[in-house]
N, C-alpha and C positions, 0 to 999 in steps of 0.2 A: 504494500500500500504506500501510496507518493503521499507524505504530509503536506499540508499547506505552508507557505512556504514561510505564514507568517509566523509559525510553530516551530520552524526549521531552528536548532541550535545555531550558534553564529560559528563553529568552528567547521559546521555539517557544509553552512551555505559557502563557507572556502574550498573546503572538500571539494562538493560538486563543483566548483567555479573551476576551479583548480583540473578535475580533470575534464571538463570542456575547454579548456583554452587547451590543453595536451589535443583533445580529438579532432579541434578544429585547424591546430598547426598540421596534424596528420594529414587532411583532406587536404592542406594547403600543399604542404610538398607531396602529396599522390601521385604519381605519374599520369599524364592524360589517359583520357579514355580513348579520343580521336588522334590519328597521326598528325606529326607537329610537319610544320614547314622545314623548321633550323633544326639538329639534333649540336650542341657542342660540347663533345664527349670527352673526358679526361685529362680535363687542363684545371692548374692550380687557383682555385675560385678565393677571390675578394670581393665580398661582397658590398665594399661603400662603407661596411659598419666596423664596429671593433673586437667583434669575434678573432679566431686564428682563422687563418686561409686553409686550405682543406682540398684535396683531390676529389673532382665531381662531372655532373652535368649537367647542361641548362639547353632548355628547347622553348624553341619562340613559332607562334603561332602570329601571325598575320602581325599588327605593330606591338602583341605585349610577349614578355615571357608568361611562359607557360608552366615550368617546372626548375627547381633548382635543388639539386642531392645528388643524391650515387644512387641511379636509376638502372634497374634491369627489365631488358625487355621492351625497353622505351623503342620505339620508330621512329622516323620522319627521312623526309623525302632528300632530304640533303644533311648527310653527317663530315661533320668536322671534325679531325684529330687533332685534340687541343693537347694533349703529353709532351709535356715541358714549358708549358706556354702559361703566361698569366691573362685567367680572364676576370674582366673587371666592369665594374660599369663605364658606358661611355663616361669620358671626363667632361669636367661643364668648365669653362674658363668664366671667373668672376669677376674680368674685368678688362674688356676689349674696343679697338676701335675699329671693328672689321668693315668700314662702311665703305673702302674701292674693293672687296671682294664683293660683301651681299648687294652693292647698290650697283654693281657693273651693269651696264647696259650688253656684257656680253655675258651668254647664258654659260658660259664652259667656265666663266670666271665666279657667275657667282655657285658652283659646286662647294666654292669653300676649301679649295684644299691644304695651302696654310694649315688650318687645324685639323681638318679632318686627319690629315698624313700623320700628326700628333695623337689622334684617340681622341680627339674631342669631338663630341656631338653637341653642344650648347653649350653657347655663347651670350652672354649679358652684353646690350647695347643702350647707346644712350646714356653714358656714363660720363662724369667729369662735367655734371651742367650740363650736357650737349643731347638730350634726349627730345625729343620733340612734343610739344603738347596734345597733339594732334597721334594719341598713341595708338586710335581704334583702326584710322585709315592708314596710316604707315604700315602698320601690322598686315592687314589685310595685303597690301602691296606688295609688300615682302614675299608675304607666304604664296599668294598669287604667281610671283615671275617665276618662282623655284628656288631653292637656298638649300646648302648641302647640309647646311646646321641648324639644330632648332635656335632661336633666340627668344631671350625672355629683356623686355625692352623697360626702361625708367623715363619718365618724366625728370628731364632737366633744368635748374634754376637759372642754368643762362640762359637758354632760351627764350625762358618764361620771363625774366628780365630784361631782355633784349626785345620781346615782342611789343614792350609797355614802354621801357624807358629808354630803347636804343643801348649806344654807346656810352650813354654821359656818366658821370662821376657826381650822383645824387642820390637821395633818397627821393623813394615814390610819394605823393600826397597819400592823402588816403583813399580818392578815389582809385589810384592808380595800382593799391596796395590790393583794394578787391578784387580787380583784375587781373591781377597775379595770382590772387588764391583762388578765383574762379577757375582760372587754367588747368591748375596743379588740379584740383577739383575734379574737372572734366577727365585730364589723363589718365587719377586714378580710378576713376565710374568707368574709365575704356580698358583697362586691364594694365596700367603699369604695376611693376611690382615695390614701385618705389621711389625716394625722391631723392634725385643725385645733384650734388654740389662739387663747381669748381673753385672754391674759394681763390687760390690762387691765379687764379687768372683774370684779367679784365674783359667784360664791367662786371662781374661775379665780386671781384674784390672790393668794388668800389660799396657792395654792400653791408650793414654795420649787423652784426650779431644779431640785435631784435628785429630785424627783415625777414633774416633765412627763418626765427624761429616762428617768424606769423605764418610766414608762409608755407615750413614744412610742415604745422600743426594739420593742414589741409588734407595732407598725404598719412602724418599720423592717426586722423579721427577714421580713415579707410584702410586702417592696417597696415600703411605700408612703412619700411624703414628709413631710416638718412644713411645714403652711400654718401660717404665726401673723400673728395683729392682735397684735403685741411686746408686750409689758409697759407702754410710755413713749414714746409718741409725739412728747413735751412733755418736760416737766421737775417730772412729778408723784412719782416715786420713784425710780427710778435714773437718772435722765435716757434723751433721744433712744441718744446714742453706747451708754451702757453697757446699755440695753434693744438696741440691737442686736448688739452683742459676746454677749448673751446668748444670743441668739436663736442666731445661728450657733454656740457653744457645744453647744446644744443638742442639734442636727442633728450636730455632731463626736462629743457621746460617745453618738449616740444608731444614729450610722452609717446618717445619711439624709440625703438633701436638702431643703436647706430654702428655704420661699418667703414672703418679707414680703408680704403681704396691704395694700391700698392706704399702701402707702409714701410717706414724708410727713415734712415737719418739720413740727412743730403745736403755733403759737402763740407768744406775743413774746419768749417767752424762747430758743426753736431756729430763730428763723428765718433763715436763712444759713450753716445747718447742713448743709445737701443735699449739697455737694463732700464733707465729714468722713463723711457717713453711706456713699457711693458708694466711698468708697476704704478705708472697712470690708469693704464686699461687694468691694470687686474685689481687696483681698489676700488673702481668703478663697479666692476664682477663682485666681488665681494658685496657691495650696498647693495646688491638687489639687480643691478643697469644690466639689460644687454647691450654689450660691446665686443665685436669681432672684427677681424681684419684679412685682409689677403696681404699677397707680397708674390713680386715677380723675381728668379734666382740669377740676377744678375748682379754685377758691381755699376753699370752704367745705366741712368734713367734716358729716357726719352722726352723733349719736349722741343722747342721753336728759340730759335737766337731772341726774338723781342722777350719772350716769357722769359727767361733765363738772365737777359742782359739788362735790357731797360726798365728805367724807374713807372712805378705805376702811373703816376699823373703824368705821363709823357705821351700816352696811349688814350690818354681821355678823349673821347667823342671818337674815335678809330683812324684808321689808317690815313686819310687823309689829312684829318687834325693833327696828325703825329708828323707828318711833311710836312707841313706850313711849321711846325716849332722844327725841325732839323734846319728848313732854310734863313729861319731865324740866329743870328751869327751868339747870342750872346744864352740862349736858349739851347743853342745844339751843346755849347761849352759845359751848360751844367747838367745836360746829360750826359754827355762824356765821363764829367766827373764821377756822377754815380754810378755809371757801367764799370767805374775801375773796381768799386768793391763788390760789386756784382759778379765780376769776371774773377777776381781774388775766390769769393765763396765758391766760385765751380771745379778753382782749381786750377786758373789761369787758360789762357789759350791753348796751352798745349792738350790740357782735360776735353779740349771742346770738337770733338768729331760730328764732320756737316754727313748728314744721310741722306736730305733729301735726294731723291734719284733723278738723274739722267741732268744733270747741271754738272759747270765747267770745276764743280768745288768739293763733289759727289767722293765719299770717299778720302777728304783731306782734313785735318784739323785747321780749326780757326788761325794758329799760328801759322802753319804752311802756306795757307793762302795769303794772309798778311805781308810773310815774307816775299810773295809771287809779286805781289801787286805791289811792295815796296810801301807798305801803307802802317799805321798803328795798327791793333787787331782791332780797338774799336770800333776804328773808320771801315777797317775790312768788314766786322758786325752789318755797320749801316748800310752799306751798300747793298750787301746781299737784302738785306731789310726793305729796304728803299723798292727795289726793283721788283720784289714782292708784291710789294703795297701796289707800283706802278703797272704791274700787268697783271695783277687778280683781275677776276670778273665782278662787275657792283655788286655790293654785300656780300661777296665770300670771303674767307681767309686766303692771303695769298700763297703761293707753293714756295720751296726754295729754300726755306728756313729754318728744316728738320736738324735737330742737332742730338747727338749722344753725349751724356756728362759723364765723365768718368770720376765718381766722387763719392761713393760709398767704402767703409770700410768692411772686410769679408768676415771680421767678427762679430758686429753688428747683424749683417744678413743671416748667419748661421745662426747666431740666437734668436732672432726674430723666427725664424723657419720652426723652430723646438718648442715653441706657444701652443698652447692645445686649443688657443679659438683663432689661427693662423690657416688659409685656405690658398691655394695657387690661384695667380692671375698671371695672364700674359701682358696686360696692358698694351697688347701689339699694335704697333702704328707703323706706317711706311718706313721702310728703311734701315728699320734695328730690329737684329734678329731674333730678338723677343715674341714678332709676330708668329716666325717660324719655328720656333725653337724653344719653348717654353719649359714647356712639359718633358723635351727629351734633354733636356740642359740636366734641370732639377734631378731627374732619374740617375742620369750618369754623373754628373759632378756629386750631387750631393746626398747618393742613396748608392748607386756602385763603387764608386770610387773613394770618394773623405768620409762616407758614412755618419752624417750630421744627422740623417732622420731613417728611419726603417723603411723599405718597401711599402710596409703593409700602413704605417701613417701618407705614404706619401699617396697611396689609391687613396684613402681617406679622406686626406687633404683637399682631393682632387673629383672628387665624388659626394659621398652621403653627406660630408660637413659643408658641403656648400649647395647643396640643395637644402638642406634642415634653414640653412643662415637665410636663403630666400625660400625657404619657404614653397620649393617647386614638386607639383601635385604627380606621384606614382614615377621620380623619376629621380636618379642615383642611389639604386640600391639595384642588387640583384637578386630579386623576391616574384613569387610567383603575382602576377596579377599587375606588376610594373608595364612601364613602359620598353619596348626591346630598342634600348643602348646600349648597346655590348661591345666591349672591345675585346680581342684578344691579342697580345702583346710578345714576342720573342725576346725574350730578356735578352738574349744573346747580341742582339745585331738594334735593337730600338734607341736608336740614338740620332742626336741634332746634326746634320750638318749646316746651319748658316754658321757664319760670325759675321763681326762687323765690316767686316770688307766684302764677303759675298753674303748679302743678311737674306737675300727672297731664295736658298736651298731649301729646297722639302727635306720636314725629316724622314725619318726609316722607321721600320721595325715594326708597322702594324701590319700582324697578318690579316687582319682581320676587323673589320671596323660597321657595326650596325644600326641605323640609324632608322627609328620607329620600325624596324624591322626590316629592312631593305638594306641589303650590303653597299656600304659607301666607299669602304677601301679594301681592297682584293690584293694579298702581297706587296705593300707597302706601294699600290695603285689607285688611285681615286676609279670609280667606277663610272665617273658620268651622273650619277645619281644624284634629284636634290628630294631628298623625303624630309627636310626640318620641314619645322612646325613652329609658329607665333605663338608663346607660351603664357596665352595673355591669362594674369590672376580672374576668377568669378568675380562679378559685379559687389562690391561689399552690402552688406546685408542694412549699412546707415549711412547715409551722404548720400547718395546717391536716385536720383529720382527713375 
């Protein structure tokens, strides 16, 4: 006889509890009834999470898996010998600017290969401020031409700032301030997963602490988090420490979580800075805050001669503003002046590697060219600057300017890497071979080789901890009923070839790469395939009409 349940002793209703949650993980790993599509039979499974890796197999049926154990007797129409191979969930990079692959006008370009050739299946766009407001129709566009990667896209505060206030170096009225949050508003009712900031950059900088927090309460009241590239990487205005107190500030009065976007000490004046920056974030952890971070494994950041060199009020109203003060004799002298200590914190010319591609400087540091041209490095800076500004297109950023900083230290990065709320980003931008090389850098330098983090953290890192941080629905883990992201990886040969002199090399070593269930990399080959998918969040259940 079944008692009622409300009679049930309370150690009885564990009992039972206890063994249905055993009956129903059984059903979970069952083997299908129906033959699978994928069978991937005997390779060393990581599954995203923190268990040990384990010899198995996993069968994907149309775009999810289907089954994940040591399965006998299992089918399916195509089997894969995975013995010696690690398989793992596709990787998600948390923090990209893939927009001349996904946005090419040529369809073979946007497949994505850059990441896919790495094992990654999704990509976060829209990051660094630079998301669009407009998130429901972009998506749709996206996912419409064909893209080899899924992306999961953010509503950007430059954007959003630049839609209302331009260029300028002000704060909004308040009329102007609603219209800011109506935006952010809109993006996240369209499925952004969040609200990203480039503090550092202008007109982003030009705004004061209580702007970013009116306006990301918008994004906080619909769940979503604050990604920020901080304010002060360096010790360009409020310093490393006090750009990150800010940051988490932010996320406090804004009542959301907040995530440092490639985190970093950067340049001679913070470097040794990393333990101080870490136990900002982990007191924050401790009061209750979520706060997490990515980091890309290199020693040199990516960013533009203007961002790197020039004083912020020198860039006020944009690029044309900024020529009329260089042809100014007594205005260009006192930015000169402040590009000296600018150019000191990076490390001097010699630190400063130009990447933009297919220009006469492609390939040289700032000082080499200096010395070509017979010129200071700063004047060499301006020109290449200048002539940027002079043949962009109206309203875009001009090209020519991409520069690599060589200015972190390698103890810094390794301890930052060793954080347990630390996830991989490629941060990949044209030029520096972080776009290409991200994930198989990290692998071989600092999990083959100097052994800074384990294999099984670095799938980790690069999977379920960064779907969990956003929050992304049945995808980086390898669980039956998931999304089919699969990668399977050759420890032996999966390795980077760019660096900073050939940065656009694909890397190696994915045998195998599945994306919503459709093979995207075939022996370390792009397949032609674009099956990503716009990974837009469900409409929030308040804000939203």
């Amino acid at each position: 006889m079944i008692m009622p349940s409300s009679r049930l002793s309370r150690r009885c209703r564990i009992a039972l509890l206890a063994s249905g949650l055993v009956a129903a993980a059984a059903v979970a790993h069952a083997a299908p009834q129906e033959k699978a599509d994928v069978l991937i039979r005997g390779g060393t499974i990581y599954d995203g999470g923190t268990g040990k890796p384990y010899v198995g197999d996993i069968a994907l049926k149309g775009d999810r898996i289907v089954y994940v154990g040591r399965a006998k007797g299992l089918t399916a129409a195509k089997v894969i010998d995975a013995k010696g191979m690690i398989v793992a969930p596709g990787f998600i990079d948390a923090h990209t600017h893939a927009d001349s692959f996904i946005r090419s006008p040529d369809a073979a370009t946007r497949v994505n290969a850059a990441w896919l050739d790495q094992g990654v299946s999704t990509v976060m766009i829209g990051v660094d401020g630079f998301g669009t407001p407009d998130v429901g129709a972009d998506a749709a566009k996206l996912e419409a031409s064909g893209i080899g990667t899924n992306i999961v896209p953010f509503i950007g505060f430059g954007r959003v700032r630049q839609q209302v206030l331009g260029d300028d170096a002000r704060a909004p009225d308040a009329q102007e301030l609603d219209r800011m949050k109506a935006l952010v508003a809109k993006g996240m009712c369209e499925g952004a997963t969040g609200f990203s900031a480039g503090l550092f950059y202008p007109p982003q900088s030009f705004a004061k602490t209580e702007e970013v927090v009116a306006v990301a309460k918008e994004a906080a009241i619909r769940g979503g988090l604050y990604d920020t590239h901080q304010r002060d990487e360096s010790s360009y205005t409020i310093g490393l420490l006090g750009s990150v107190k800010e940051a988490i500030s932010i996320g406090k009065q804004a009542g959301m979580p907040v995530h440092f976007a490639h985190l970093k000490a950067l340049g001679v004046d913070v470097q040794g800075q990393a333990p101080a920056v870490i136990a900002e974030i982990e007191a924050a952890r401790k009061a209750g805050q979520d706060v997490t971070a990515d980091q890309y494994p290199w020693l040199a950041s990516g960013s533009s001669l203007d961002a790197s060199l020039l004083p912020g009020w020198a860039v006020d109203g944009g690029g044309e503003a900024l020529v009329k003060r260089l042809d100014d004799p007594a205005t260009l002298a006192k930015i000169r002046d402040e590009m000296q200590n600018n150019m000191r914190r990076r490390g001097g010319p010699k630190a400063l590697l130009l990447i933009a591609q297919g220009f006469p400087w492609t390939g040289k540091t700032l000082e080499q060219v200096a010395a070509e041209w017979q010129v200071d490095p700063r004047d060499a800076a301006l020109r290449i600057i200048r002539q940027s500004i002079e043949t962009s297109e109206p309203g875009k950023k001009g090209k020519g300017t991409a520069v690599a900083s060589f200015n972190m230290a390698q103890a810094d990065v390794d301890l930052i890497m060793q954080q347990p709320w630390i996830v991989t980003s490629s941060d990949g931008s044209d030029g520096h071979p972080r776009m290409f090389a991200t994930f198989t850098e990290k692998y071989v330098n600092y999990v083959r080789d100097r052994k800074v983090i384990s294999l099984q953290t670095f799938v980790r890192q690069s999977t379920g901890a960064t779907a969990d941080i956003y929050k992304i629905d049945h995808r980086g883990y390898l669980k039956a009923g998931y999304y089919a992201d699969v990668v399977v990886i050759d420890p032996a040969h999966y390795a980077p070839r760019a660096d900073y002199v050939h940065p656009r090399e694909l890397s190696v070593g994915v045998a195998k790469l599945f994306v919503n269930g459709t093979l995207a990399v075939d022996g370390s080959q792009t397949t032609g395939a674009k099956a990503g998918r716009a990974l837009l969040r469900p409409k929030p259940a308040a804000g939203c009409s």
